[in-house]
C-alpha positions as CSV (number, residue, x, y, z in Angstrom):
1,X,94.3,91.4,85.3
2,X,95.3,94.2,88.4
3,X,98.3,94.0,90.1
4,X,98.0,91.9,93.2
5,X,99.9,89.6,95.9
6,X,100.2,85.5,94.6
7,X,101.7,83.3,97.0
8,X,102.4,80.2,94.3
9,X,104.0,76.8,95.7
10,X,106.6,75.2,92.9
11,X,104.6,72.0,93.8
12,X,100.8,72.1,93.1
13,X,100.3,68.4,92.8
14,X,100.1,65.8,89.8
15,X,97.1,66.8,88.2
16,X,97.5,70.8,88.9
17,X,99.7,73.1,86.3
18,X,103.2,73.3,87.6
19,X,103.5,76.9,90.2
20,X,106.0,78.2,88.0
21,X,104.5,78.0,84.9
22,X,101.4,79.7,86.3
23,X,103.4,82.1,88.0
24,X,104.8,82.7,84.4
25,X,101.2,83.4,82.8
26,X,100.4,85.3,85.9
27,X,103.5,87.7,84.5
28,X,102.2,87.9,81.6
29,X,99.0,89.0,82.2
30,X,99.9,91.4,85.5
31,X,103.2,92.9,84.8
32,X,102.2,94.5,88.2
33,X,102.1,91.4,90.2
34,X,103.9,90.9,93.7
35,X,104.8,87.0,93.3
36,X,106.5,85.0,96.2
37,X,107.5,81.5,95.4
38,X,106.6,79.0,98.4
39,X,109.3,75.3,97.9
40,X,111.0,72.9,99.8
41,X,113.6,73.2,97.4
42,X,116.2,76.1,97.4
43,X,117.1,75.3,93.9
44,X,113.7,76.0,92.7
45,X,114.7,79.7,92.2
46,X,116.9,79.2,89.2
47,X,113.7,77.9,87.1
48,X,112.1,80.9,87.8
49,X,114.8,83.1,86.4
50,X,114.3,80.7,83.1
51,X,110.5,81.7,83.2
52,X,111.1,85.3,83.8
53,X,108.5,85.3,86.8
54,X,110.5,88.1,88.7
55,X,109.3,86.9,92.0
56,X,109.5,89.3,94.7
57,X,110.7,86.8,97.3
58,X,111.2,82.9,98.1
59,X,109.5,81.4,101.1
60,X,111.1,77.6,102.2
61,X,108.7,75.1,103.5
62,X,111.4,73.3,105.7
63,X,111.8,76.0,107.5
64,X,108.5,76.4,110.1
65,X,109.6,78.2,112.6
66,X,110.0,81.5,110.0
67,X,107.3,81.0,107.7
68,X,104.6,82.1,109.6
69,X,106.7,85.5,110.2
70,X,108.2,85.7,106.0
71,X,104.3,85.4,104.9
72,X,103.4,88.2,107.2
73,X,106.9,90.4,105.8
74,X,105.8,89.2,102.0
75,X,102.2,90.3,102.5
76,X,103.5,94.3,103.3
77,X,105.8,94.2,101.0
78,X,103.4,93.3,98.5
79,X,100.6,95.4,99.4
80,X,103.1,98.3,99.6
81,X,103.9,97.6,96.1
82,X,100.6,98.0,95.2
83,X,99.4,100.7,97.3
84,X,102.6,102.5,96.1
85,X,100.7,103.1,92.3
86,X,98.1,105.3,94.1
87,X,98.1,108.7,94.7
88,X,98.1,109.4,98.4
89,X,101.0,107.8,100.3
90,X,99.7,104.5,102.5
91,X,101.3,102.1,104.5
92,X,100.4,98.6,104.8
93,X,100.7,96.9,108.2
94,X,99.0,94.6,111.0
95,X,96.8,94.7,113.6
96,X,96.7,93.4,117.1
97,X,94.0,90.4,116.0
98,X,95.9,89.7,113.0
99,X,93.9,91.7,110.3
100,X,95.4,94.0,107.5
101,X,94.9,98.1,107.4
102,X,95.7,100.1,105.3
103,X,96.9,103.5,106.8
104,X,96.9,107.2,105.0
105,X,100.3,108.4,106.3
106,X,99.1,112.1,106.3
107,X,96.4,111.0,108.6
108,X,98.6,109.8,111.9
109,X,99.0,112.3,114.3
110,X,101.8,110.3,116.3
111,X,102.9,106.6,117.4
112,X,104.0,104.9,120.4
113,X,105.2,102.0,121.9
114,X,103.0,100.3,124.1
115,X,104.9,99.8,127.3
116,X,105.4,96.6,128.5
117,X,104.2,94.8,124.8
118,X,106.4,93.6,122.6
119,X,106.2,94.4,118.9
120,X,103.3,96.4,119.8
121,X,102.8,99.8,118.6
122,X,99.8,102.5,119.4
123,X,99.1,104.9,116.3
124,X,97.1,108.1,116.8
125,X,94.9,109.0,113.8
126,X,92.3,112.0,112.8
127,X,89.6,109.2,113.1
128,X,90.5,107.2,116.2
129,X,93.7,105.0,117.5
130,X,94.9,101.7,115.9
131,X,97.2,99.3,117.7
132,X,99.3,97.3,115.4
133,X,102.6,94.9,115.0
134,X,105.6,96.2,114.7
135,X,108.7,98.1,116.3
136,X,109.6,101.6,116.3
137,X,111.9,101.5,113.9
138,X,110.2,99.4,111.1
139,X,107.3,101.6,110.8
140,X,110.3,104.7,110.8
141,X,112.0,103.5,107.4
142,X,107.8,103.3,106.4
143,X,107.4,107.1,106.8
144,X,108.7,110.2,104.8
145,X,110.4,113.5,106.1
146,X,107.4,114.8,107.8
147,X,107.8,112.2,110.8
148,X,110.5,112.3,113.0
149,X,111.4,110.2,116.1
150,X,111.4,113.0,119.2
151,X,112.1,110.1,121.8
152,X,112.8,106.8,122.2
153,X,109.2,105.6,122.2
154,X,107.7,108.1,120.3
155,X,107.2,109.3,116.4
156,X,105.1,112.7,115.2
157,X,103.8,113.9,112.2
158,X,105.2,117.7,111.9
159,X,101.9,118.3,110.0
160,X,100.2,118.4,113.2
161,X,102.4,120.5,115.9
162,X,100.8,123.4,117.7
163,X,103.3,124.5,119.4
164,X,107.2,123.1,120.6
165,X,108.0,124.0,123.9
166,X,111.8,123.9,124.0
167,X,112.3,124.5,128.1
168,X,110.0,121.7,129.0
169,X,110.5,119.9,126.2
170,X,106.9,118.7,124.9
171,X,105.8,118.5,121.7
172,X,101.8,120.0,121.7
173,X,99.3,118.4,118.6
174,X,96.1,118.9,117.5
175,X,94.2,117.0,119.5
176,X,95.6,117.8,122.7
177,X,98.0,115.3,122.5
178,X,101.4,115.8,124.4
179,X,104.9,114.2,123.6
180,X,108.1,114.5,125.2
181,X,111.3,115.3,123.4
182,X,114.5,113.6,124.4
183,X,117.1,116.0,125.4
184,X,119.6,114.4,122.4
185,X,116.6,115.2,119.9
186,X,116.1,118.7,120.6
187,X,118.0,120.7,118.4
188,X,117.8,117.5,115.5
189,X,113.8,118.2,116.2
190,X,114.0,122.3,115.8
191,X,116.4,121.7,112.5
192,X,113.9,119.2,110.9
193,X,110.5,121.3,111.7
194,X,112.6,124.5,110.2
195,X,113.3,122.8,107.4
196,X,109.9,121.1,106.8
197,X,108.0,124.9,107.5
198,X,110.8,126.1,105.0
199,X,109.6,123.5,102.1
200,X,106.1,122.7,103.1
201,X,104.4,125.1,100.2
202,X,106.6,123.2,97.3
């Protein structure tokens, strides 16, 4: 069996096999496996420590108002997991209608936050623009060294500057795309695109 993302309840029903001793055989076949563990009952957890399940995370029933938002947090983290075992970095995230995709990091020229929205990000690719869910600073502890946050709303991919211009205070990208640079990012900004043009090559 691949590695994948189960989502088992403790609780199947009488006549089903109990949720942890599926998620048990699921172990044992997919060492891979992202498991999250959906109960009503907090003390659930402790059994699956006896199983050895190693689930990734616990979701609680009785609590509504979250679950909607843990299931969304569980499915990243689990395709993350997954994607993480291949060979070009991805990210994992959500669209605006609620759908998966699957981004190649070296492929986003920029993002932005999408005035007035909430949660709402605009990414800039080679092949077109994706809006998604998210803040600013989640999808900045997604990304490696080669991104950097040159304003408030704004993150860029160093692999695609033209040119800084440090009196105005724009970052130019392929493209034709045009980003302003806060005035306390400017010398971070010139530090972190020195360093990334020093080790680019290795």
């Amino acid at each position: 069996m691949r590695a994948g993302l189960f989502f088992l309840d403790v609780d199947l029903g009488r006549d089903a096999i109990n949720g942890v001793i599926l998620g048990a055989n699921i172990r044992a076949n997919s060492p891979g496996a992202y498991i999250v563990i959906v109960t009503a009952h907090p003390e659930s957890a402790v059994i699956t420590y006896k199983y050895k399940i190693g689930a990734g995370d616990f979701i609680l029933k009785n609590d509504i108002d979250q679950m909607e938002m843990r299931i969304r947090e569980c499915i990243l983290q689990g395709i993350e997991l997954i994607l993480s075992t291949k060979k070009e970095p991805k990210i994992a995230l959500f669209k605006r209608d609620g759908s998966i995709y699957t981004m190649h990091i070296n492929q986003m020229y920029c993002i932005e936050v999408i005035p007035k929205e909430k949660r709402k990000l605009r990414v800039h690719e080679r092949y077109g623009i994706t809006e998604i869910i998210s803040t600013i600073s989640e999808i900045a502890s997604k990304l490696d060294d080669t991104f950097f946050q040159c304003h408030k709303p704004y993150i860029i991919n160093f692999r695609y500057i033209k040119n800084i211009d440090i009196k105005k205070r724009i970052v130019y990208l392929e493209k034709g795309h045009k980003i302003p640079i806060s005035f306390r990012c400017l010398a971070r900004l010139q530090k972190a695109y020195l360093y990334y043009l020093v080790n680019e090559g290795k």
